[in-house]
C-alpha positions as CSV (number, residue, x, y, z in Angstrom):
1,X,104.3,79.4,92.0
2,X,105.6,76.4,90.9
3,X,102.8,76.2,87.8
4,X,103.8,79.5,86.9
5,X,107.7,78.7,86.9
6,X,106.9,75.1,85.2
7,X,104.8,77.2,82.2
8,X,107.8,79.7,81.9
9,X,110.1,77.0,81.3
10,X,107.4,75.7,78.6
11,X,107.5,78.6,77.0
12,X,111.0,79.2,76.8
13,X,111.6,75.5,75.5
14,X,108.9,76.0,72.3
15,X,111.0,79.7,71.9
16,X,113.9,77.8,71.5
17,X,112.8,74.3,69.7
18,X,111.2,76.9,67.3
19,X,114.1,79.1,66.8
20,X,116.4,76.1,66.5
21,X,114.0,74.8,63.9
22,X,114.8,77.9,61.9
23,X,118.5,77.4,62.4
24,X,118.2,74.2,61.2
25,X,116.0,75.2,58.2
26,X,118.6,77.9,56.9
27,X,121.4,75.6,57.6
28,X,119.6,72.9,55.6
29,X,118.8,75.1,52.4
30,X,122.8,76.5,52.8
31,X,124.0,72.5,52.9
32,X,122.0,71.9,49.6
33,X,122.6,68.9,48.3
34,X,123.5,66.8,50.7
35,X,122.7,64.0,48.6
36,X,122.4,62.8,45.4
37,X,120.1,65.0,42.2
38,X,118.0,63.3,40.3
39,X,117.4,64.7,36.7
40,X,114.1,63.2,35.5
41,X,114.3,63.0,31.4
42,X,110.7,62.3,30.0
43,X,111.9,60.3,27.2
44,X,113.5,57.4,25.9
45,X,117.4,57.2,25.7
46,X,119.4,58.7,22.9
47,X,117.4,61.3,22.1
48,X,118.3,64.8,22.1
49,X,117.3,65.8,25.8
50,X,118.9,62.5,26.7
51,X,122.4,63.2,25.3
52,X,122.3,66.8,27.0
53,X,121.4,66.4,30.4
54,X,124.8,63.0,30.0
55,X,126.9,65.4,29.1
56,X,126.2,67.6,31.9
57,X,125.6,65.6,34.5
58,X,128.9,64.5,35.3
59,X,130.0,68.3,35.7
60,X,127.1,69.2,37.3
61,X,128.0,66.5,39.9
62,X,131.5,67.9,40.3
63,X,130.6,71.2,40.9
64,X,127.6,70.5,43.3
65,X,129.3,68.1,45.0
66,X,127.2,65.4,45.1
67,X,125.9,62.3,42.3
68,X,123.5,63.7,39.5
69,X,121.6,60.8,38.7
70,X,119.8,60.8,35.2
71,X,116.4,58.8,35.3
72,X,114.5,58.3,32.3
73,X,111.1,58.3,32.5
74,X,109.6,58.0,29.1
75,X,105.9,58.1,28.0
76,X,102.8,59.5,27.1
77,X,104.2,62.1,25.1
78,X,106.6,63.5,28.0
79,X,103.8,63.7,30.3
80,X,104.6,60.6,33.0
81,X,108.0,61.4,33.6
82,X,107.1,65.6,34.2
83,X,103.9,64.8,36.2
84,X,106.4,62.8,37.9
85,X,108.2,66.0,38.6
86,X,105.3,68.2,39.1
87,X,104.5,66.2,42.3
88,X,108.1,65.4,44.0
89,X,108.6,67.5,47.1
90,X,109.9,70.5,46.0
91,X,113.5,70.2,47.9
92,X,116.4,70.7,45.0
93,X,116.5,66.6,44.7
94,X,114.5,66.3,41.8
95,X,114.7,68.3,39.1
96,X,113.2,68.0,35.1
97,X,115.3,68.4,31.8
98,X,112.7,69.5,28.9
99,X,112.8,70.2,25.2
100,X,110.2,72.0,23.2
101,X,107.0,69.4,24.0
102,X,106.6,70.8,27.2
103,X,105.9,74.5,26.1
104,X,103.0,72.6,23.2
105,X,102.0,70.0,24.9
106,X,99.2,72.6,26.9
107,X,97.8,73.3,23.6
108,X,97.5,69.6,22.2
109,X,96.3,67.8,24.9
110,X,93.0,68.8,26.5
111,X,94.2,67.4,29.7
112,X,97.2,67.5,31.3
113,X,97.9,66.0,34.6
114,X,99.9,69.2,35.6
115,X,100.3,72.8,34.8
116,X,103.1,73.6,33.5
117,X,102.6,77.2,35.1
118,X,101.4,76.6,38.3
119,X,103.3,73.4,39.2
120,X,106.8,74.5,38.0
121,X,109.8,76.5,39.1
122,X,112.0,77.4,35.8
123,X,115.7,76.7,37.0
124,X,117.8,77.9,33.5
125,X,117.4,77.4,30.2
126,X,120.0,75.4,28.7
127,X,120.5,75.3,25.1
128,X,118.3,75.1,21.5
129,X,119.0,73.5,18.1
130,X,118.0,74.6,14.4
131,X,116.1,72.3,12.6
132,X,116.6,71.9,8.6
133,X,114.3,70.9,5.9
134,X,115.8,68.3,4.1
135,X,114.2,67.0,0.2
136,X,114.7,64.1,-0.9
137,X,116.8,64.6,-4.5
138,X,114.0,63.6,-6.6
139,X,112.1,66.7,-5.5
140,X,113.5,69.7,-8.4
141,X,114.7,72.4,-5.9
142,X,117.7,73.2,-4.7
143,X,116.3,76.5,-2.8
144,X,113.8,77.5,-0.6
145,X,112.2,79.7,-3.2
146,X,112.1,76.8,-5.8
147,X,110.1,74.7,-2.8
148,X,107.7,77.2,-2.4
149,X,107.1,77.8,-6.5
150,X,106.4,74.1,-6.5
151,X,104.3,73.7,-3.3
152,X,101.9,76.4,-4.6
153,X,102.4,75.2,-8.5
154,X,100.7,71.9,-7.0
155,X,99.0,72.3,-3.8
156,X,98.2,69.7,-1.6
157,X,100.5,66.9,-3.6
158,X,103.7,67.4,-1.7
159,X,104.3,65.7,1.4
160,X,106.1,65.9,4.8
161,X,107.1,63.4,7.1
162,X,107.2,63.7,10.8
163,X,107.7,62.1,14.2
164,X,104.5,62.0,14.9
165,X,101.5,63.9,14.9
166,X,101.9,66.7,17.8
167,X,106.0,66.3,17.8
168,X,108.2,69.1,17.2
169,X,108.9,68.2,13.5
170,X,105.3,68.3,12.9
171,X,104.4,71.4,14.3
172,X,107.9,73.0,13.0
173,X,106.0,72.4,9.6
174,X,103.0,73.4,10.3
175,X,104.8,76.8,11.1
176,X,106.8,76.8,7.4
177,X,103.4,76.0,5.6
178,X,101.7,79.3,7.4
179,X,104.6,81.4,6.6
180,X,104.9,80.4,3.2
181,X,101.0,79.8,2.7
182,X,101.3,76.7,1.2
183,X,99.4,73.5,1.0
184,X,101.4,70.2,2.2
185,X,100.1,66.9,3.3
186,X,101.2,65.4,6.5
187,X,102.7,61.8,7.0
188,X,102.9,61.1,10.6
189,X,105.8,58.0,11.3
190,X,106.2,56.3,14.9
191,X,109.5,58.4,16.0
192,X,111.5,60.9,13.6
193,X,114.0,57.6,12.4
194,X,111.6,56.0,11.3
195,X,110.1,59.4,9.3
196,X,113.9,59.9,7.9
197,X,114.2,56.4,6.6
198,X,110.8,57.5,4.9
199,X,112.3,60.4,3.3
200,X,116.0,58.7,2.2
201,X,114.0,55.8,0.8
202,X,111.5,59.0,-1.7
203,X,108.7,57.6,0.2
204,X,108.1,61.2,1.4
205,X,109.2,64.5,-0.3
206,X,110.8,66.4,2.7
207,X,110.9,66.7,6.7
208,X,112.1,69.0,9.4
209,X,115.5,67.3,10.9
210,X,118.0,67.9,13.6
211,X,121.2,68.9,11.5
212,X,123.4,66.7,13.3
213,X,121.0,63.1,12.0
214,X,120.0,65.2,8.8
215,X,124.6,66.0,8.3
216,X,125.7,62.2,6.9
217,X,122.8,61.8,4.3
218,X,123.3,65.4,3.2
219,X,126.6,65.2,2.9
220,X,126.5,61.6,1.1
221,X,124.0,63.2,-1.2
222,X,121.0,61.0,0.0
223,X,119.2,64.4,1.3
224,X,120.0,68.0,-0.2
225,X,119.6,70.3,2.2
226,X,117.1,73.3,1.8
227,X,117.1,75.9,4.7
228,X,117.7,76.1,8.7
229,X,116.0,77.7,10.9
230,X,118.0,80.0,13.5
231,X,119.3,83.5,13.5
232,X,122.7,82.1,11.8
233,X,124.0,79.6,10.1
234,X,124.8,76.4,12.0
235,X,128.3,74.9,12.1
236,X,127.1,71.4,11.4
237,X,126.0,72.3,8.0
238,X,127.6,76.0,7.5
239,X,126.7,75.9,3.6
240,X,122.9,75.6,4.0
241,X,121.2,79.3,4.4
242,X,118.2,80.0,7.2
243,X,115.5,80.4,6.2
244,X,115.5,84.5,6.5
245,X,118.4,84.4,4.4
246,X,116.2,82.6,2.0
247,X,113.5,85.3,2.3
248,X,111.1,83.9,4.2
249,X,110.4,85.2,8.6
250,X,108.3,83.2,10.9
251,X,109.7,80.1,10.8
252,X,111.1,80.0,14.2
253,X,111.0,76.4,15.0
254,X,113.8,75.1,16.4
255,X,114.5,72.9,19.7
256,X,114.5,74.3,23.1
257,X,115.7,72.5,26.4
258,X,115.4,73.7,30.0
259,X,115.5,72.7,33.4
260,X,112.4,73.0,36.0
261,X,112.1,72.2,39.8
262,X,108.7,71.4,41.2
263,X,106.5,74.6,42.4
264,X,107.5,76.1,45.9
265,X,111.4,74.9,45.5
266,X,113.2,77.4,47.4
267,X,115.0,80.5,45.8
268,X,118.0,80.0,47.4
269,X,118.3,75.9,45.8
270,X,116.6,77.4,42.5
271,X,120.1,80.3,42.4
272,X,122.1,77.4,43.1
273,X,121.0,74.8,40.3
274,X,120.8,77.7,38.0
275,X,124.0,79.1,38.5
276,X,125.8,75.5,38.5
277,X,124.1,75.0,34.9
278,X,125.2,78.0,33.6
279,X,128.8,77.4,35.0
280,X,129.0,74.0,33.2
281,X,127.6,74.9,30.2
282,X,130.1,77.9,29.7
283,X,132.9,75.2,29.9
284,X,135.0,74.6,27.0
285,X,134.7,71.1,26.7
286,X,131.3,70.6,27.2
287,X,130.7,73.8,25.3
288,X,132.4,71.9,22.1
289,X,130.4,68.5,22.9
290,X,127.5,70.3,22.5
291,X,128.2,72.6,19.4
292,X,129.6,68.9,17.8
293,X,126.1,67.2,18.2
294,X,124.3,70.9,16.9
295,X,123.6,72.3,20.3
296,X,124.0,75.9,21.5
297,X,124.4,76.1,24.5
298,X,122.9,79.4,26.9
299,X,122.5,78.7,30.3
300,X,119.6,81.6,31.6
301,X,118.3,83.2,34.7
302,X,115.4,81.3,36.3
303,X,113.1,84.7,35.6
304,X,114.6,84.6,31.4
305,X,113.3,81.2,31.5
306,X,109.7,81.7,32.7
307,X,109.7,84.8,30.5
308,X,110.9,81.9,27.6
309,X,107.9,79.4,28.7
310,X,105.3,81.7,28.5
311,X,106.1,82.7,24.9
312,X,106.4,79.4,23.2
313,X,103.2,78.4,25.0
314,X,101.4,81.6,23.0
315,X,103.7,80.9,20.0
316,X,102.4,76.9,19.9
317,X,98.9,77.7,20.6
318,X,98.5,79.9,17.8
319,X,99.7,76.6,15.4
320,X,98.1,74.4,16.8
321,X,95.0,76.0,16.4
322,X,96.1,77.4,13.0
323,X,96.9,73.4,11.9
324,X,93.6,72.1,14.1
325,X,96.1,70.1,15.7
326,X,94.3,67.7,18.7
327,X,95.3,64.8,20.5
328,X,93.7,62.7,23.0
């Protein structure tokens, strides 16, 4: 008798603890944060992912009510600081800002130490940035068409600076050379200043460029601008015509950034981190930070962004493989 009444209270103890446990997992994910974010940035400081994710952190941390901490975790192309992410514990505290490498890197490197599938939860996209080919004034063209009548006039004896084999100036090429089938040769720097000093200086013809570096050597006349990539024109160089307007499609090769979690990151913190991006970027300061440095801001669902991911992951691949594009 006593056994029996001794085993009922078990049970009804393990009901309880486990239905308490429940309560306490619900009032847990309802509490989030209860501590401070950390936003992992796979690069250096200054760069472009860098100066977004500064500008929004401090209204990010008003409006969750807790500290967004930015860490920089440069490396390896992006990949230490995201593999970093890949394997936090997937609990709203650490979360990835991206730009355009993590949707190519899958097709450039035959090995990645994560999948940027499998071990990711897309929280919002956040904003994208043109990209403008810039000449150097040596070169005799003052349009697009003229560029292209001279690339095929002499094939193979123009050249293009870059970033870096792989980076998104490179491959942003390698995209206008399919669409205007023409023949350039590729001269890889170590980071896209040194590649622009390359092109000021006429040691290279022409490179892709954000417009907000590529603004104060146009408008000193160092660089002419040629075309920008984007459905419109962008504010920070309104004179300068995309590249549709020019007549030529397919060059869609500008910047994207987003935000991630790590895989199994519950819904409810995923909705939360979403919505709060979206929320700052729609605000009208940071809103006019942003369109200042080139920026334009969006702020998605986390299903628009997965839907984003796997397109520039098909778009890339066909490049890369296009360009015979391979790193180690």
């Amino acid at each position: 008798m006593i056994t029996r009444l001794a085993q009922g209270w078990a049970y009804a103890l393990l009901v309880a603890a486990v239905a308490g446990a429940g309560m306490a997992g619900t009032a847990s994910a309802q509490a989030y944060p209860a501590r401070a974010v950390r936003v992992i940035v796979p690069f250096a400081p200054g760069g472009g992912t860098d100066n977004l994710v500064r500008i929004m952190a401090p209204k990010m941390s008003a409006n969750l009510g807790q500290q967004v901490i930015v860490d920089n975790r440069p490396g390896a192309g992006s990949q230490i600081g995201t593999e970093l992410v890949a394997k936090a514990a997937p609990d709203g505290y650490t979360i990835l800002f991206v730009d355009t490498s993590f949707t190519s890197s899958p097709s450039l490197y035959p090995k990645l130490p994560y999948d940027p599938i499998r071990d990711f939860a897309p929280v919002s996209l956040l904003a994208s940035a043109p990209v403008v080919l810039i000449v150097h004034p040596s070169v005799p063209v003052k349009t697009l068409k003229e560029l292209m009548a001279l690339a095929k006039a002499r094939p193979g004896e123009l050249n293009f600076a870059t970033g870096g084999a792989g980076s998104a100036t490179h491959l942003g090429v390698e995209l206008f050379k399919s669409a205007a089938a023409i023949n350039l040769v590729h001269i890889p720097y170590k980071g896209s200043g040194p590649a622009a000093a390359a092109v000021v200086g006429g040691e290279v013809a022409m490179m892709f460029a954000g417009p907000s570096s590529a603004k104060p050597h146009v408008v000193a006349g160092r660089l002419r601008a040629i075309a920008i990539t984007g459905e419109k024109r962008n504010a920070a160089l309104p004179e300068v015509p995309t590249f549709v307007e020019s007549g030529l499609k397919g060059v869609d090769s500008g910047t994207y950034w987003g935000s991630l979690a790590p895989a199994a990151t519950p819904k409810e913190i995923i909705q939360t981190l979403s919505a709060t991006m979206a929320k700052v970027l729609q605000m009208s300061d940071v809103r006019k930070r942003l369109i200042e440095l080139a920026f334009e801001p969006i702020g998605s669902t986390p299903e628009e962004h997965a839907a984003s991911i796997r397109t520039e992951i098909a778009k890339w691949a066909r490049v890369v493989k296009q360009a015979k594009i391979r790193l180690q």
